[in-house]
C-alpha positions as CSV (number, residue, x, y, z in Angstrom):
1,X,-115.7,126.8,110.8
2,X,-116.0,129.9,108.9
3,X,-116.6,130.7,105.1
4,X,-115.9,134.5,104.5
5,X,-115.2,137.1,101.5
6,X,-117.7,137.2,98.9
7,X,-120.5,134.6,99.1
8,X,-123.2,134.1,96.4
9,X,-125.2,131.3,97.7
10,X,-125.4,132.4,101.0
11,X,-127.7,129.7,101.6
12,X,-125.1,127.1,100.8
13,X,-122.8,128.8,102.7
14,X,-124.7,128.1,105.9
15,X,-125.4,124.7,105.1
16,X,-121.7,123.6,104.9
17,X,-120.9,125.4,107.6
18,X,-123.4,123.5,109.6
19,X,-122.5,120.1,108.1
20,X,-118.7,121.0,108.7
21,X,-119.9,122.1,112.7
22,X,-121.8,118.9,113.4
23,X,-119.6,116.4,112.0
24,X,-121.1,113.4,112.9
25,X,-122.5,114.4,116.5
26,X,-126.7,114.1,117.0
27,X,-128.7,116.9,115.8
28,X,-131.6,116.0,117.6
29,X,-129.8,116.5,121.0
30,X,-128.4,120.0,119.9
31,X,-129.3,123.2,119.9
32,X,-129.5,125.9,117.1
33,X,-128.7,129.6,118.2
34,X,-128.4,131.9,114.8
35,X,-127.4,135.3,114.8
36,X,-129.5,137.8,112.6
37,X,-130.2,136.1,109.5
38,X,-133.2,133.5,109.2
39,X,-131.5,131.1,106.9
40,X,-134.0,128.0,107.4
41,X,-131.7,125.4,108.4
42,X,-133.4,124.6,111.3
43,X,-134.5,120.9,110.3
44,X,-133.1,118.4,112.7
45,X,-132.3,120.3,115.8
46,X,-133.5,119.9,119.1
47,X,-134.9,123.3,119.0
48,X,-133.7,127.1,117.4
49,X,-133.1,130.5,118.6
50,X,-132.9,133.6,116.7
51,X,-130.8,136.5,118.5
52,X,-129.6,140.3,117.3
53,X,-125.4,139.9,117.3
54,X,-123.6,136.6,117.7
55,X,-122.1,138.5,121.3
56,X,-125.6,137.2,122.5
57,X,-126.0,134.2,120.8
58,X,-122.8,132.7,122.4
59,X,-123.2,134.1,126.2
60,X,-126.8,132.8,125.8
61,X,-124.9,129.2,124.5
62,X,-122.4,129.2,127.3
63,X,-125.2,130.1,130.0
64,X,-127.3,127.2,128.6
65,X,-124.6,124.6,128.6
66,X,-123.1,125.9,132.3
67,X,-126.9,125.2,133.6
68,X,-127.4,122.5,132.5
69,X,-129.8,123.1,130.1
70,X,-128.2,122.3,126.7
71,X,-125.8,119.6,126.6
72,X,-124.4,121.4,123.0
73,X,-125.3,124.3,121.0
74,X,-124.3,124.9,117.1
75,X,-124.1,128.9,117.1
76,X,-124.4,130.3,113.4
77,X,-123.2,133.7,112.8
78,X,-124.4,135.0,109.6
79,X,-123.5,138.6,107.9
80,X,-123.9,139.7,104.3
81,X,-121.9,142.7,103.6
82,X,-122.4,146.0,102.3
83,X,-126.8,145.9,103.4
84,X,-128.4,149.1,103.4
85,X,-128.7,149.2,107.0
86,X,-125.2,149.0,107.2
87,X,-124.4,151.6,104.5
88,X,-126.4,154.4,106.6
89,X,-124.6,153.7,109.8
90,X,-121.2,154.1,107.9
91,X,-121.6,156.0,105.3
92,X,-118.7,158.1,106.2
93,X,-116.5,155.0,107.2
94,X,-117.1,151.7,105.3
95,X,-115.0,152.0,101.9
96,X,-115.2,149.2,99.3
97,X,-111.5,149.9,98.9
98,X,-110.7,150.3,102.3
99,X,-108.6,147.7,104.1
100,X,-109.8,148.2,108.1
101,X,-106.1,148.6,110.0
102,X,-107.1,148.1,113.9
103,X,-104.6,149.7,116.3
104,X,-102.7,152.0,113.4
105,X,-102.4,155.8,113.5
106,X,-102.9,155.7,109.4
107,X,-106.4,153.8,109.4
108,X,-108.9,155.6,107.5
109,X,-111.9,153.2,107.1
110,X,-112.9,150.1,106.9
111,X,-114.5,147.2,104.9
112,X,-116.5,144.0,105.0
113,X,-117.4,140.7,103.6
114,X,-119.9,137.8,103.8
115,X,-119.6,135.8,106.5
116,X,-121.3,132.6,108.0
117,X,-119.3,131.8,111.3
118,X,-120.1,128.2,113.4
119,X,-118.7,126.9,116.4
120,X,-120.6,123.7,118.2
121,X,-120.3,124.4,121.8
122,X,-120.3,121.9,124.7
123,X,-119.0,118.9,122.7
124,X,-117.1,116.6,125.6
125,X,-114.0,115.1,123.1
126,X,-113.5,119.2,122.0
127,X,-109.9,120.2,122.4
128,X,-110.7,123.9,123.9
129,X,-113.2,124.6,126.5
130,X,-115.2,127.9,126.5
131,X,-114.6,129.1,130.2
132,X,-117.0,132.3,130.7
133,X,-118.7,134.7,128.5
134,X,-119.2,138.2,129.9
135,X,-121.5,141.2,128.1
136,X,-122.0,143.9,129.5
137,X,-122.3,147.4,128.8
138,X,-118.7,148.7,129.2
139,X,-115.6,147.0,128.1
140,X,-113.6,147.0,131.7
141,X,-116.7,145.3,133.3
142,X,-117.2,142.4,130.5
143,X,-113.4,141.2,130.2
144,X,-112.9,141.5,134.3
145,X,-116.3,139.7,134.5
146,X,-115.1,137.0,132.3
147,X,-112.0,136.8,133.5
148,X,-113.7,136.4,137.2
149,X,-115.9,133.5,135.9
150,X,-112.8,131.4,134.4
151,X,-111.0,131.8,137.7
152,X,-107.9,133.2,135.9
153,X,-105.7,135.9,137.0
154,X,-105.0,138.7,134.0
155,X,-101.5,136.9,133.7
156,X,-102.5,133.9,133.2
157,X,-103.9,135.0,129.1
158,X,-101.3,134.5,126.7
159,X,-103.3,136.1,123.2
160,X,-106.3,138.7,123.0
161,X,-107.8,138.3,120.2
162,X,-109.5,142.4,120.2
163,X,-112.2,143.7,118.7
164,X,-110.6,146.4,117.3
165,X,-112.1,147.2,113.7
166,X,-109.9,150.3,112.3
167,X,-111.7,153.2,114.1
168,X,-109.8,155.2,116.2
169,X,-111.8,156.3,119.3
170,X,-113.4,152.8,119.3
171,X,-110.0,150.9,118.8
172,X,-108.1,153.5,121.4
173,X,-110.6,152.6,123.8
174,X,-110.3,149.3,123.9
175,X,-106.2,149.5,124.2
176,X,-106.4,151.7,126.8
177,X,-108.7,149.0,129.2
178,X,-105.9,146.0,127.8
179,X,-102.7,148.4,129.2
180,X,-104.7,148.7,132.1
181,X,-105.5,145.1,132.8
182,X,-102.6,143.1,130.9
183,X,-99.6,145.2,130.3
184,X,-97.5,144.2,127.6
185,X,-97.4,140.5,128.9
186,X,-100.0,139.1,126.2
187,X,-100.0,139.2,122.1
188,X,-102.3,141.8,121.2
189,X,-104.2,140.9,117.2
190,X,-107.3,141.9,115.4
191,X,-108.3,139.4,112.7
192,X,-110.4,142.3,111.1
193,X,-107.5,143.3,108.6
194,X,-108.5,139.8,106.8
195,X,-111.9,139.6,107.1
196,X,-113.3,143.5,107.5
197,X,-116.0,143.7,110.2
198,X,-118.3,141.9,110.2
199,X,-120.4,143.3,112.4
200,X,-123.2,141.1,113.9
201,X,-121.0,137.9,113.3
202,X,-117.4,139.6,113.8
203,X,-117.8,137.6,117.9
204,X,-118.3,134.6,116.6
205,X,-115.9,135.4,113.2
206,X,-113.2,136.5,116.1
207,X,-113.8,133.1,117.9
208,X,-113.1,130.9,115.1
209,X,-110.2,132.7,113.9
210,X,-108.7,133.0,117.3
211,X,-109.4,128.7,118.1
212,X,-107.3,128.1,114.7
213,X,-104.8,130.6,116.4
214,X,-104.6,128.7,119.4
215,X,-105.0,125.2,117.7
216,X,-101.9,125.9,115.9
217,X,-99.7,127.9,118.6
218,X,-99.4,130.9,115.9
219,X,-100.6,134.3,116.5
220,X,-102.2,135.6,112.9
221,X,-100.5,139.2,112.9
222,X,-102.8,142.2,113.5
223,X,-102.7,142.7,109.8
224,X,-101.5,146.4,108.3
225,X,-100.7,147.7,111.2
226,X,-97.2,149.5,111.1
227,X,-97.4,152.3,113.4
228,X,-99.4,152.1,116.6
229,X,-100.7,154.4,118.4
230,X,-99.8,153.0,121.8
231,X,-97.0,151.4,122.7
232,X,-98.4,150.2,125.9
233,X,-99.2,147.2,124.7
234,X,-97.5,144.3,123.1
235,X,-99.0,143.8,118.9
236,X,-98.2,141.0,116.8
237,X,-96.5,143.0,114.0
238,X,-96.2,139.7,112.0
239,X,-97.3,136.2,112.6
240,X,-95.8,134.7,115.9
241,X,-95.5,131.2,117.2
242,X,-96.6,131.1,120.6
243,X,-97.6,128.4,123.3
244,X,-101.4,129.2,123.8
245,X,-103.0,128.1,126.6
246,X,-105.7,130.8,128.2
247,X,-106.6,133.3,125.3
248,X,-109.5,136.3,125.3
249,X,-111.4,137.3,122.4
250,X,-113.2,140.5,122.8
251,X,-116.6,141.7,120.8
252,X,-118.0,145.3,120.3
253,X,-121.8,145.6,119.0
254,X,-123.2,149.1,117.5
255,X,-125.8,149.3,120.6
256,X,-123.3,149.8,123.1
257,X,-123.2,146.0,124.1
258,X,-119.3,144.6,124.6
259,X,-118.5,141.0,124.7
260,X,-115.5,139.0,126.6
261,X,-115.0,135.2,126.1
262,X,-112.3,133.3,127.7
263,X,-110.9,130.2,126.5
264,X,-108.5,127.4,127.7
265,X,-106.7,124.6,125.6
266,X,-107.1,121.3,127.4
C-alpha cells in the first residue's frame, strides 16, 4: 500500500496505510518495523521496531520471519520530502522543478515527495512470496547474495525494478553490475520518475510499486527516459505487458548500504 506526492496529515497518512496493510489479519500477533519517522501508531502490535532506511527494516522482517521468529511483520516506510537534512545533502541536486530521469543521458536532478510505504510480510494466503533480502555494502555482492538465497539462476528474473534515482555515476553504476549479471534478458524500470526519491522509504516505495507491477503482468515504464546511456541493457521505454514470475527490486541508501530483494509470484 502506498500514499505518495504531497501529504498534509502525515499522521493520517500512516494510519490508512496501516489499516489498508492489516486488513483484517491479528495485530497482536504482528510485528511493527518503521523506517525513520516515529509516527505513534504502535497501539495493537505485538511489539515495534524503529530502524534508519526501510533497506533495513525489510532484510530485518525477512530474517525474522525465515527464523522463525515473527510469523508476520507490517513494515512502514515513512519520508516527508524536502527536510533540511535532506536539502544540505543535495543542495546541488534536488530541484522542486526537477523530474528525476533514471538511466537518461539528459537527467539533470531530481525531486521528491511524501511517502508512507506498507507491505505486511509473512501473510500465508499472500499471492507473492518475498524469497531473500541481501544488503550489503556493494551492489554486485547484495543482488548475487540474494539471488543465492532464492535459489534462482540470474535468468530465471523476468523485471528489475532498480534503484536508479537520476544521478549519473550512481545510476551508471548500477547498469553496469545488471549487464554484467542479466544481459538484456530482463525489463530494466525505475519507478523514481513518478514518485522522486524517496530516500529512506524509496526500498519499500520500490517494493510496492514493483508487487502492483507484477500483480498486474505490466511493466510501469522507466518514466522520461528517452536516451540511455547504455544500451547494454533491456529499458522499458513505455509500459509493457509481461508474464512476471521472479522479479528483483534493488535499494541504494546515502551511507553506502545497497539492498537486493527477490520476489516470486505463487
Amino acid at each position: 500500500m502506498l500514499a505518495s506526492g504531497k501529504i498534509d496529515d502525515m499522521a493520517q497518512a500512516v494510519k490508512f496505510v496501516t489499516k489498508e496493510c492489516i486488513n483484517g489479519f491479528d495485530m497482536s500477533g504482528t510485528a511493527l518495523f518503521i523506517s525513520c519517522e516515529n509516527i505513534k501508531v504502535s497501539q495493537g502490535f505485538k511489539s515495534v521496531k524503529l530502524f534508519e532506511n526501510s533497506t533495513v527494516a525489510v532484510k530485518e522482517a525477512f530474517d525474522a520471519i525465515s527464523k522463525g521468529i515473527e510469523e508476520n511483520v507490517l513494515v512502514l516506510a515513512i519520508h516527508t520530502a524536502l527536510k533540511d537534512d535532506i536539502l544540505a545533502l543535495f543542495a546541488d541536486r534536488v530541484y522542486s522543478s526537477a523530474i528525476s530521469k533514471p538511466f537518461d543521458i539528459d537527467t539533470d536532478g531530481l525531486n521528491t515527495a511524501d511517502v508512507v510505504a506498507g507491505i505486511l510480510f509473512g501473510s500465508k494466503s499472500s499471492r507473492f512470496e518475498l524469497k531473500s533480502a541481501s544488503v550489503e555494502d556493494d551492489f554486485k555482492k547484495a543482488i548475487e547474495g540474494s539471488l543465492k538465497v532464492a535459489s534462482l539462476a540470474a535468468d530465471s528474473i523476468d523485471y528489475i525494478e532498480a534503484a536508479a534515482y537520476g544521478v549519473p555515476q550512481a545510476d551508471k553504476e548500477e547498469a553496469t553490475i545488471l549487464s554484467e549479471i542479466f544481459g538484456q534478458k530482463p525489463l530494466v524500470s525505475s519507478s523514481k520518475a513518478m514518485t522522486g526519491h524517496t530516500f529512506e522509504a524509496s526500498a519499500l516505495t520500490s517494493l510496492v510499486l514493483a508487487l502492483k507491477a507484477a500483480d498486474e503482468d505490466i511493466v510501469a515504464a522507466s518514466g522520461f527516459l528517452e536516451h540511455s546511456f547504455t544500451n547494454e541493457i533491456t529499458f522499458a521505454y513505455a509500459n509493457k505487458l509481461k508474464k512476471i514470475k521472479n522479479f528483483l527490486v534493488n535499494s541504494r541508501e546515502e551511507n553506502g548500504v545497497y539492498g537486493s530483494f527477490v520476489l516470486s509470484k505463487a
